[in-house]
N, C-alpha and C positions, 0 to 999 in steps of 0.2 A: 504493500500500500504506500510506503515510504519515496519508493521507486518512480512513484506514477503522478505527486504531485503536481499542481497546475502555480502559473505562477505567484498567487495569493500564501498557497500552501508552501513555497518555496519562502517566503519572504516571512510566513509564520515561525519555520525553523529556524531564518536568519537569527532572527530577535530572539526566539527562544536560548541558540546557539551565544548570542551575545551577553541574554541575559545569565546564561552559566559563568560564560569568563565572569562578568562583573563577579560573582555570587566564591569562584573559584580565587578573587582578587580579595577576598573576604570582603566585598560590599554588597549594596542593594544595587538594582537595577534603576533605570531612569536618568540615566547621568548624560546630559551633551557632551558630544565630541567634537570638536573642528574635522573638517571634511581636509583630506589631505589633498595636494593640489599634484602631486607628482604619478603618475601614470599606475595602475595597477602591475603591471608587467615588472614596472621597474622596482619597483617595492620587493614582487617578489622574488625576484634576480639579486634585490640587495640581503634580504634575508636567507636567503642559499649562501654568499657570500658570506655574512655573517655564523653562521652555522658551519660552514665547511673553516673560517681561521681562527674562531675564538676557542681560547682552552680551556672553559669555565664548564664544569664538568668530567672534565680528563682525569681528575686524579684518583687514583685508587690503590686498597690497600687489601691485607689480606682476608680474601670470603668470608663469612661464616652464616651460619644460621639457626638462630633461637626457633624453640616452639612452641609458641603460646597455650594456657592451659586452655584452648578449645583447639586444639592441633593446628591452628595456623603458621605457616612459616614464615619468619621476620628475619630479612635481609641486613647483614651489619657486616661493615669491615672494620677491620685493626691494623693502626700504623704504631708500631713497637717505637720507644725512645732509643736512639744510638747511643747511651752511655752519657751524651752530654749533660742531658736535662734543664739546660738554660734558658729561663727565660726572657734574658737579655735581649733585647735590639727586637722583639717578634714584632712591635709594632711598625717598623721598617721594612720587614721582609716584602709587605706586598707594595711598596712604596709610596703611600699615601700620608703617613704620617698620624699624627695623633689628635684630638680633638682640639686640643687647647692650642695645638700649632709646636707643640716642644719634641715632638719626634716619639722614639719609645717608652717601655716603662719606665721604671726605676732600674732593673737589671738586677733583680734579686738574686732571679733564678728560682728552679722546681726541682725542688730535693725530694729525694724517695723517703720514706716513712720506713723508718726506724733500719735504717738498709734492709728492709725484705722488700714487698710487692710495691712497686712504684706506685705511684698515682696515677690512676686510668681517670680522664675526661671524655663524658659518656654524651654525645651531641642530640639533640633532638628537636627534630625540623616541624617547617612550621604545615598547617593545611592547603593543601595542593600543590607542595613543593617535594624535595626529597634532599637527601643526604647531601646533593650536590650542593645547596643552599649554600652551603658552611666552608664553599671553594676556597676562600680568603684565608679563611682560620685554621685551613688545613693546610693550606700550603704556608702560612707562617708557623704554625707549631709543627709541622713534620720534622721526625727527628728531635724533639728538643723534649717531648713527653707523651708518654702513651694515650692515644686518642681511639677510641670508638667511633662511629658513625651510621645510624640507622636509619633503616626506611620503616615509616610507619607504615600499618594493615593497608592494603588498597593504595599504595602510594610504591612509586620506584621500581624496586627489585620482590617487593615482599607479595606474599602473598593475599589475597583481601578479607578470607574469612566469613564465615558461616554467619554472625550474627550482626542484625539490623535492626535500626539503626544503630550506628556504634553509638558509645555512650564515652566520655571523658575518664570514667574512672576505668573501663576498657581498657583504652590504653595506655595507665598508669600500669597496669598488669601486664602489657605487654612490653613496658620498658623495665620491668622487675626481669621477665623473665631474655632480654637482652644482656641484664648486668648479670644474670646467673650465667649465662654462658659465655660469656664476651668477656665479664671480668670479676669471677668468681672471690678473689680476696684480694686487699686491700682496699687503700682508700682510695676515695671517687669524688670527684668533680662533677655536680651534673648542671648543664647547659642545655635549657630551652627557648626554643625560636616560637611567639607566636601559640599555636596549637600544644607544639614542642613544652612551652612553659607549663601551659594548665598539664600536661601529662606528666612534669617534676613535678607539681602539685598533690595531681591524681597520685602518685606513687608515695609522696609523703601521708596522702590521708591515708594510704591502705597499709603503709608497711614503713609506722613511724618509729620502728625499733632498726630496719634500715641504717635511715636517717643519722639517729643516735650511735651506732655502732660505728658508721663506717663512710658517714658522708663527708667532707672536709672544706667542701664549699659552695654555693650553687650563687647561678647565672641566671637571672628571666628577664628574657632581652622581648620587647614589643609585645608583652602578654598581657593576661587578664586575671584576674581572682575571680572577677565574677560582674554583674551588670553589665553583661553585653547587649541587654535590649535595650538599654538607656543610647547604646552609640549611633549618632546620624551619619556615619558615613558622609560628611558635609553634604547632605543634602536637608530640601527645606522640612521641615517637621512633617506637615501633611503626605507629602511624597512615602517618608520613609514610613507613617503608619499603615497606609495603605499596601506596601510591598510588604509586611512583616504582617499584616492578616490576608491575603494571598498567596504568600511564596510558600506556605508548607506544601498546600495543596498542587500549584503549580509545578515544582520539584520531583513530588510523587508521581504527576503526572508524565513531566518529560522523563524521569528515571524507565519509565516505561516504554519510552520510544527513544530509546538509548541512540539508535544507528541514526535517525533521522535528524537530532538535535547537533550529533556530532556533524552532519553533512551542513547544518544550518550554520555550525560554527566556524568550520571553513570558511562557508561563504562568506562569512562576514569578520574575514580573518581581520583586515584593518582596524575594525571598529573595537574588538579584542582587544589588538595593543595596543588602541589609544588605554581604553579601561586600564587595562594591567599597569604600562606608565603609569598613571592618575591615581592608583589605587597604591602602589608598590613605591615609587620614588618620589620622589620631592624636588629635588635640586635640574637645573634648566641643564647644566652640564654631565650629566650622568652618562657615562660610554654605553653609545649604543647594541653594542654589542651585549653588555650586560643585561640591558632590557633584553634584548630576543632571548637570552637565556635564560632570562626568567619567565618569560612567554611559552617557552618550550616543554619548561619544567609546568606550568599549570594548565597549557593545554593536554599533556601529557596524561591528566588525572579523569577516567572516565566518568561522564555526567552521572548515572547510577551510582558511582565513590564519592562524587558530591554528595548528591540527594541522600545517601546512605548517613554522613557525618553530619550535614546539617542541622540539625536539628537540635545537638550536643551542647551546642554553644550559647543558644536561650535556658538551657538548665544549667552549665557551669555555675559553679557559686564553690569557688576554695579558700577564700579567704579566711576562716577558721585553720589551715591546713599549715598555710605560712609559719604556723607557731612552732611546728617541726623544724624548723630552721633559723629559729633563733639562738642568737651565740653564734653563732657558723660566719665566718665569713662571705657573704652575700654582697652579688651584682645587681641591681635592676637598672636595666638600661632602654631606651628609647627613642626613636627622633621625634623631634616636636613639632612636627607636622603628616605626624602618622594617622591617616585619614578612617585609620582598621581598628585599633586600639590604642586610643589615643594616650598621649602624654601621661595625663591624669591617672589613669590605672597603672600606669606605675609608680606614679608616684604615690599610688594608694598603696602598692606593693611595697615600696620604700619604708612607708610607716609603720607598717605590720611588722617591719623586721630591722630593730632599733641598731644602730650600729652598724646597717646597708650603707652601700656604696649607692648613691642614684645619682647616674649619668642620662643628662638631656644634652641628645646631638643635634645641634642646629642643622638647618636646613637640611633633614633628613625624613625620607617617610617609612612605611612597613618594612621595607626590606633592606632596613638600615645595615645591616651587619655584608649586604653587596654593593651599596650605596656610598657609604663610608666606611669601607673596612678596617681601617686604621684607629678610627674613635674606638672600633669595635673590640679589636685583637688586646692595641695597649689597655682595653679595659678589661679583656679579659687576665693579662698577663698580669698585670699588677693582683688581680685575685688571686690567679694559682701562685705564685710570689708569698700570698700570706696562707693559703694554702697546704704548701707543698710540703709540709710534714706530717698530714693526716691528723687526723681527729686524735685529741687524748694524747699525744706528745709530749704535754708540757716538759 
Protein backbone atom coordinates (compact mmCIF):
# COMPACT_ATOMS: atom_id res chain seq x y z
CA UNK A 1 0.00 0.00 0.00
CA UNK A 2 3.18 2.16 0.87
CA UNK A 3 4.32 1.55 -2.77
CA UNK A 4 1.36 2.99 -4.45
CA UNK A 5 0.88 6.29 -2.84
CA UNK A 6 -0.50 9.38 -4.98
CA UNK A 7 1.00 12.54 -4.57
CA UNK A 8 -0.88 13.88 -1.22
CA UNK A 9 0.14 10.50 0.30
CA UNK A 10 3.71 11.05 -0.66
CA UNK A 11 3.84 14.45 0.88
CA UNK A 12 1.92 12.87 4.17
CA UNK A 13 5.04 10.80 4.70
CA UNK A 14 7.22 13.78 3.86
CA UNK A 15 6.14 15.46 7.02
CA UNK A 16 5.51 12.56 8.82
CA UNK A 17 9.22 11.51 7.98
CA UNK A 18 10.22 15.11 9.18
CA UNK A 19 8.38 15.04 11.97
CA UNK A 20 10.40 11.90 13.25
CA UNK A 21 13.90 13.63 12.63
CA UNK A 22 12.54 16.66 14.63
CA UNK A 23 11.20 14.01 17.53
CA UNK A 24 14.66 11.93 16.87
CA UNK A 25 16.42 15.69 17.52
CA UNK A 26 14.62 15.37 20.91
CA UNK A 27 12.19 18.17 19.95
CA UNK A 28 8.56 18.64 18.88
CA UNK A 29 7.44 19.19 15.51
CA UNK A 30 6.36 22.52 13.94
CA UNK A 31 9.46 24.23 13.74
CA UNK A 32 10.22 26.64 10.31
CA UNK A 33 13.17 26.01 8.35
CA UNK A 34 14.62 28.49 5.71
CA UNK A 35 14.26 26.93 2.23
CA UNK A 36 17.82 26.37 1.07
CA UNK A 37 18.74 28.05 -2.18
CA UNK A 38 21.53 25.63 -3.57
CA UNK A 39 20.26 22.82 -5.81
CA UNK A 40 19.12 19.45 -4.52
CA UNK A 41 21.66 17.56 -6.59
CA UNK A 42 24.24 19.58 -5.12
CA UNK A 43 23.51 19.18 -1.55
CA UNK A 44 23.60 15.72 -2.19
CA UNK A 45 26.99 15.36 -3.82
CA UNK A 46 28.03 17.40 -0.87
CA UNK A 47 26.83 15.06 1.79
CA UNK A 48 28.53 11.99 -0.14
CA UNK A 49 31.42 14.07 0.19
CA UNK A 50 31.06 14.73 3.48
CA UNK A 51 30.56 11.12 4.55
CA UNK A 52 33.06 9.54 2.29
CA UNK A 53 36.32 12.40 4.31
CA UNK A 54 35.01 12.83 7.72
CA UNK A 55 36.56 10.51 10.50
CA UNK A 56 33.87 11.01 13.11
CA UNK A 57 32.90 7.69 13.72
CA UNK A 58 36.04 5.73 12.76
CA UNK A 59 37.23 4.98 15.93
CA UNK A 60 37.02 1.78 17.41
CA UNK A 61 38.16 -0.45 20.13
CA UNK A 62 37.91 -3.94 21.37
CA UNK A 63 34.19 -5.82 20.71
CA UNK A 64 32.25 -7.09 23.27
CA UNK A 65 28.83 -7.97 24.31
CA UNK A 66 26.72 -7.77 27.42
CA UNK A 67 23.40 -9.57 27.94
CA UNK A 68 20.67 -7.91 29.27
CA UNK A 69 18.43 -9.61 31.85
CA UNK A 70 15.73 -10.19 29.03
CA UNK A 71 18.52 -11.63 26.61
CA UNK A 72 19.05 -8.78 24.68
CA UNK A 73 22.55 -8.19 23.31
CA UNK A 74 24.27 -4.71 24.14
CA UNK A 75 27.00 -3.66 21.87
CA UNK A 76 30.21 -2.13 23.93
CA UNK A 77 33.96 -1.69 23.07
CA UNK A 78 37.18 -1.22 25.30
CA UNK A 79 40.03 0.83 24.63
CA UNK A 80 42.62 -0.51 27.45
CA UNK A 81 45.09 2.50 29.05
CA UNK A 82 48.84 2.06 27.68
CA UNK A 83 50.42 2.30 31.03
CA UNK A 84 50.59 6.02 30.94
CA UNK A 85 47.29 7.12 32.55
CA UNK A 86 47.62 10.82 32.02
CA UNK A 87 45.55 13.18 32.04
CA UNK A 88 47.59 15.88 31.13
CA UNK A 89 47.09 18.01 27.95
CA UNK A 90 43.54 15.75 26.98
CA UNK A 91 41.87 18.88 26.41
CA UNK A 92 44.37 19.62 23.49
CA UNK A 93 44.27 16.57 21.93
CA UNK A 94 41.27 17.28 19.67
CA UNK A 95 42.50 20.81 19.29
CA UNK A 96 39.80 23.08 20.23
CA UNK A 97 40.84 24.19 23.59
CA UNK A 98 39.19 24.71 26.73
CA UNK A 99 36.10 26.78 27.70
CA UNK A 100 37.49 29.57 29.46
CA UNK A 101 40.11 29.81 26.57
CA UNK A 102 43.22 28.52 28.97
CA UNK A 103 43.99 25.31 26.94
CA UNK A 104 43.95 21.82 29.02
CA UNK A 105 43.25 20.72 32.47
CA UNK A 106 45.34 21.16 35.25
CA UNK A 107 47.49 17.95 34.34
CA UNK A 108 46.99 15.88 37.33
CA UNK A 109 46.61 12.92 35.64
CA UNK A 110 44.41 9.33 36.31
CA UNK A 111 46.12 7.07 38.78
CA UNK A 112 44.86 3.59 39.04
CA UNK A 113 43.25 2.63 42.51
CA UNK A 114 45.36 1.22 44.94
CA UNK A 115 47.65 -0.23 42.00
CA UNK A 116 45.20 -3.12 41.17
CA UNK A 117 42.11 -2.59 38.57
CA UNK A 118 42.41 0.91 36.87
CA UNK A 119 39.76 3.16 36.50
CA UNK A 120 37.28 2.05 33.73
CA UNK A 121 35.16 5.39 32.35
CA UNK A 122 31.91 3.76 31.32
CA UNK A 123 30.24 6.24 28.37
CA UNK A 124 26.67 6.54 27.72
CA UNK A 125 25.02 8.06 24.79
CA UNK A 126 22.54 10.01 24.24
CA UNK A 127 18.72 9.13 22.30
CA UNK A 128 19.19 8.55 18.65
CA UNK A 129 22.66 8.71 18.68
CA UNK A 130 25.26 5.82 19.44
CA UNK A 131 28.66 5.30 21.00
CA UNK A 132 30.10 7.22 18.19
CA UNK A 133 28.64 10.51 19.90
CA UNK A 134 31.62 10.45 22.22
CA UNK A 135 34.24 10.73 18.84
CA UNK A 136 36.10 13.78 20.66
CA UNK A 137 36.41 12.12 24.06
CA UNK A 138 37.61 9.01 22.79
CA UNK A 139 40.14 10.17 20.71
CA UNK A 140 41.48 12.42 23.48
CA UNK A 141 41.40 9.83 26.25
CA UNK A 142 42.69 6.81 24.10
CA UNK A 143 45.58 5.54 25.69
CA UNK A 144 45.64 7.76 28.73
CA UNK A 145 42.66 5.53 30.64
CA UNK A 146 40.57 2.78 30.29
CA UNK A 147 37.32 3.62 28.58
CA UNK A 148 34.18 1.75 27.73
CA UNK A 149 31.62 2.67 25.04
CA UNK A 150 28.20 1.41 24.44
CA UNK A 151 25.33 1.33 22.39
CA UNK A 152 22.08 1.52 23.92
CA UNK A 153 18.97 -1.21 23.10
CA UNK A 154 17.71 -0.33 19.50
CA UNK A 155 20.40 2.13 18.99
CA UNK A 156 24.15 1.25 16.91
CA UNK A 157 25.46 -2.12 17.08
CA UNK A 158 23.05 -3.53 19.88
CA UNK A 159 20.45 -5.36 19.68
CA UNK A 160 16.61 -3.60 20.22
CA UNK A 161 14.86 -6.11 22.46
CA UNK A 162 11.65 -7.73 23.22
CA UNK A 163 10.13 -5.02 25.45
CA UNK A 164 7.91 -1.81 24.67
CA UNK A 165 7.91 0.77 25.31
CA UNK A 166 11.27 0.95 26.81
CA UNK A 167 11.14 2.54 30.04
CA UNK A 168 14.26 4.74 31.72
CA UNK A 169 14.93 2.41 34.46
CA UNK A 170 15.36 -0.39 31.59
CA UNK A 171 18.19 0.83 30.64
CA UNK A 172 19.65 1.67 33.82
CA UNK A 173 19.66 -2.37 33.97
CA UNK A 174 21.11 -2.49 30.80
CA UNK A 175 24.11 -0.26 31.73
CA UNK A 176 24.48 -2.56 35.02
CA UNK A 177 24.71 -5.27 33.03
CA UNK A 178 27.48 -3.43 30.43
CA UNK A 179 29.68 -2.69 33.67
CA UNK A 180 29.31 -6.49 34.62
CA UNK A 181 30.83 -7.57 31.72
CA UNK A 182 32.91 -4.78 30.32
CA UNK A 183 34.26 -3.95 33.73
CA UNK A 184 33.67 -6.21 36.36
CA UNK A 185 36.05 -4.74 39.21
CA UNK A 186 37.40 -1.72 40.11
CA UNK A 187 36.42 1.70 40.16
CA UNK A 188 34.21 3.58 37.59
CA UNK A 189 33.73 6.68 36.17
CA UNK A 190 30.31 6.98 34.75
CA UNK A 191 29.50 9.56 32.00
CA UNK A 192 26.13 10.21 30.58
CA UNK A 193 25.16 12.19 27.37
CA UNK A 194 21.43 13.21 27.39
CA UNK A 195 19.34 9.92 27.59
CA UNK A 196 22.96 8.59 28.54
CA UNK A 197 22.49 10.72 31.85
CA UNK A 198 18.91 9.66 33.04
CA UNK A 199 20.32 5.96 32.44
CA UNK A 200 23.60 6.86 35.37
CA UNK A 201 20.52 7.92 37.07
CA UNK A 202 18.27 4.88 36.34
CA UNK A 203 21.39 2.68 37.46
CA UNK A 204 21.81 4.64 40.72
CA UNK A 205 18.13 4.38 41.71
CA UNK A 206 18.24 0.52 41.09
CA UNK A 207 21.70 -0.47 42.22
CA UNK A 208 22.61 2.24 44.99
CA UNK A 209 25.17 -0.16 46.79
CA UNK A 210 26.89 0.05 43.18
CA UNK A 211 27.31 3.57 43.49
CA UNK A 212 28.63 3.31 47.08
CA UNK A 213 31.12 0.41 46.49
CA UNK A 214 32.72 1.31 43.59
CA UNK A 215 31.76 4.46 41.79
CA UNK A 216 34.40 7.21 41.86
CA UNK A 217 32.82 9.80 39.89
CA UNK A 218 30.08 10.71 37.56
CA UNK A 219 29.60 13.19 34.59
CA UNK A 220 25.74 14.36 33.36
CA UNK A 221 26.48 16.22 30.48
CA UNK A 222 22.97 17.83 28.62
CA UNK A 223 20.57 15.79 30.88
CA UNK A 224 17.57 15.72 32.85
CA UNK A 225 16.26 14.54 36.43
CA UNK A 226 13.04 14.81 35.52
CA UNK A 227 10.34 17.64 34.15
CA UNK A 228 10.75 17.05 30.78
CA UNK A 229 7.16 18.15 29.86
CA UNK A 230 7.73 21.44 31.20
CA UNK A 231 10.54 21.89 28.08
CA UNK A 232 9.34 24.04 24.89
CA UNK A 233 11.63 23.13 22.64
CA UNK A 234 11.66 27.11 21.93
CA UNK A 235 8.63 26.92 20.44
CA UNK A 236 5.41 29.16 21.39
CA UNK A 237 3.41 27.55 24.40
CA UNK A 238 0.31 26.75 22.39
CA UNK A 239 2.22 24.95 19.52
CA UNK A 240 4.11 22.72 21.91
CA UNK A 241 0.63 21.77 23.89
CA UNK A 242 -0.89 20.80 21.11
CA UNK A 243 2.08 18.27 19.75
CA UNK A 244 2.55 16.76 23.30
CA UNK A 245 -1.51 15.80 23.20
CA UNK A 246 -1.09 14.25 19.71
CA UNK A 247 2.22 12.98 19.37
CA UNK A 248 1.76 9.61 21.54
CA UNK A 249 -0.96 8.71 19.30
CA UNK A 250 0.68 9.90 16.01
CA UNK A 251 4.04 7.95 16.94
CA UNK A 252 2.19 4.69 17.48
CA UNK A 253 0.63 5.32 14.44
CA UNK A 254 3.67 5.99 12.13
CA UNK A 255 5.64 3.05 14.39
CA UNK A 256 3.34 1.11 12.36
CA UNK A 257 4.15 2.10 8.87
CA UNK A 258 7.74 1.99 9.64
CA UNK A 259 8.83 1.58 5.71
CA UNK A 260 6.80 4.40 4.56
CA UNK A 261 7.65 7.18 7.06
CA UNK A 262 11.37 6.09 6.55
CA UNK A 263 10.64 6.80 2.60
CA UNK A 264 8.96 10.08 3.70
CA UNK A 265 12.19 10.92 5.54
CA UNK A 266 14.38 10.60 2.65
CA UNK A 267 12.36 12.70 0.80
CA UNK A 268 12.56 15.26 2.96
CA UNK A 269 16.10 14.79 3.70
CA UNK A 270 16.84 18.64 3.71
CA UNK A 271 14.32 19.71 5.94
CA UNK A 272 15.83 16.94 8.40
CA UNK A 273 19.08 18.61 8.64
CA UNK A 274 17.85 21.88 8.82
CA UNK A 275 15.95 20.35 12.21
CA UNK A 276 18.89 18.39 13.52
CA UNK A 277 21.24 21.70 13.03
CA UNK A 278 18.53 23.64 15.13
CA UNK A 279 17.98 21.10 17.54
CA UNK A 280 21.62 19.70 18.15
CA UNK A 281 24.02 22.86 17.79
CA UNK A 282 24.09 26.38 18.52
CA UNK A 283 27.02 28.17 17.25
CA UNK A 284 26.97 29.75 13.32
CA UNK A 285 30.44 28.03 12.89
CA UNK A 286 30.16 24.45 13.63
CA UNK A 287 32.04 22.05 10.90
CA UNK A 288 29.87 20.98 8.61
CA UNK A 289 30.91 17.99 8.52
CA UNK A 290 30.15 17.23 12.15
CA UNK A 291 26.53 18.14 11.55
CA UNK A 292 26.12 15.32 8.73
CA UNK A 293 27.54 13.10 11.31
CA UNK A 294 25.32 13.61 13.58
CA UNK A 295 22.47 13.55 10.91
CA UNK A 296 23.77 10.17 10.02
CA UNK A 297 23.91 8.96 13.55
CA UNK A 298 19.92 9.99 14.16
CA UNK A 299 18.72 9.08 10.87
CA UNK A 300 20.27 5.85 11.42
CA UNK A 301 17.61 5.07 14.54
CA UNK A 302 14.45 3.33 13.15
CA UNK A 303 11.19 5.29 13.54
CA UNK A 304 9.41 2.14 15.42
CA UNK A 305 13.01 2.74 18.02
CA UNK A 306 11.75 6.04 18.34
CA UNK A 307 8.15 5.48 18.92
CA UNK A 308 9.28 2.58 21.15
CA UNK A 309 11.52 5.10 23.65
CA UNK A 310 9.26 8.00 23.46
CA UNK A 311 7.29 7.87 25.76
CA UNK A 312 10.07 7.33 28.67
CA UNK A 313 10.95 10.76 28.92
CA UNK A 314 7.32 12.30 30.06
CA UNK A 315 7.68 9.70 33.18
CA UNK A 316 11.54 10.25 33.85
CA UNK A 317 11.57 11.89 37.25
CA UNK A 318 15.20 10.83 39.08
CA UNK A 319 15.96 13.52 40.95
CA UNK A 320 15.42 11.75 44.24
CA UNK A 321 18.20 9.30 42.78
CA UNK A 322 21.11 12.09 42.57
CA UNK A 323 21.58 11.46 46.36
CA UNK A 324 23.54 8.26 45.24
CA UNK A 325 26.06 10.49 44.37
CA UNK A 326 26.67 12.67 46.74
CA UNK A 327 30.23 13.07 48.02
CA UNK A 328 31.40 11.69 44.72
CA UNK A 329 33.10 13.99 42.67
CA UNK A 330 30.57 15.12 40.19
CA UNK A 331 30.37 16.98 36.48
CA UNK A 332 27.06 18.54 35.21
CA UNK A 333 27.78 20.17 32.21
CA UNK A 334 25.66 21.84 29.48
CA UNK A 335 25.47 24.41 26.77
CA UNK A 336 23.36 27.21 27.38
CA UNK A 337 21.55 27.28 24.50
CA UNK A 338 20.48 23.64 24.53
CA UNK A 339 17.03 23.81 22.99
CA UNK A 340 16.41 19.67 24.36
CA UNK A 341 17.21 20.07 27.91
CA UNK A 342 17.91 23.13 28.64
CA UNK A 343 20.47 24.90 30.94
CA UNK A 344 18.23 24.95 33.96
CA UNK A 345 18.01 21.17 34.45
CA UNK A 346 21.32 21.12 35.01
CA UNK A 347 21.60 23.35 36.98
CA UNK A 348 18.91 21.72 38.83
CA UNK A 349 21.28 18.64 38.77
CA UNK A 350 24.04 20.81 40.14
CA UNK A 351 22.13 21.44 43.23
CA UNK A 352 21.04 18.09 44.15
CA UNK A 353 24.71 17.26 44.31
CA UNK A 354 26.51 19.89 46.62
CA UNK A 355 30.02 20.13 45.86
CA UNK A 356 29.30 19.42 41.72
CA UNK A 357 31.30 20.95 39.20
CA UNK A 358 28.59 22.95 36.82
CA UNK A 359 29.95 23.95 33.63
CA UNK A 360 27.76 26.22 31.35
CA UNK A 361 29.37 26.26 27.78
CA UNK A 362 28.51 29.27 25.81
CA UNK A 363 27.35 29.39 22.62
CA UNK A 364 26.68 25.77 22.65
CA UNK A 365 23.49 23.50 22.04
CA UNK A 366 22.60 19.60 22.80
CA UNK A 367 25.32 18.11 21.38
CA UNK A 368 27.75 20.04 23.18
CA UNK A 369 30.36 17.41 23.81
CA UNK A 370 30.75 17.59 19.33
CA UNK A 371 30.08 21.16 19.32
CA UNK A 372 32.68 22.04 21.74
CA UNK A 373 34.63 19.23 22.41
CA UNK A 374 37.36 20.90 24.38
CA UNK A 375 34.88 22.68 27.09
CA UNK A 376 33.98 19.09 27.04
CA UNK A 377 37.04 16.75 27.44
CA UNK A 378 39.04 19.43 29.89
CA UNK A 379 35.87 19.19 31.87
CA UNK A 380 35.91 15.87 31.96
CA UNK A 381 39.72 15.47 32.73
CA UNK A 382 39.95 17.62 35.53
CA UNK A 383 37.05 15.15 37.05
CA UNK A 384 38.89 11.91 36.41
CA UNK A 385 42.09 14.06 37.99
CA UNK A 386 40.06 14.18 41.25
CA UNK A 387 38.88 10.83 40.54
CA UNK A 388 41.44 8.79 39.63
CA UNK A 389 42.11 6.81 42.92
CA UNK A 390 38.61 5.38 43.22
CA UNK A 391 36.28 5.48 45.88
CA UNK A 392 37.49 4.89 49.61
CA UNK A 393 41.28 5.60 49.04
CA UNK A 394 41.75 8.01 51.48
Amino acid sequence: MGETTGGGGWRRAGFAGAAIGVLAAGAAAGVAVERLTVGRSVRQKARLALDATGPYGTLRGTPGRALADDGTALAYETDEADGTGAAEEIGAADGTGSADGTGSADGTGVAEGDGEAPVTVVFSHGFCLSQDSWHYQRAALRGRVRTVFWDQRGHGRSARGPEEPVTIDRLGRDLKAVIDAAAPEGPLVLVGHSMGGMTVMALADRYPELIRDRVAGVALIGTSAGRLEEVSYGLPLAGVNAVRRILPGVLRALGSQAELVEKGRRATADLFAGLVKKYSFASKDVDPAVVRFAERMIESVPVDVVAAFYPAFGAHDKLAALAAFRGLPALALAGDQDLVTPASHTEAIAEALPGSRLVIVPDAGHLVMLERPGAVTDALAALLAGAGEGPDNG
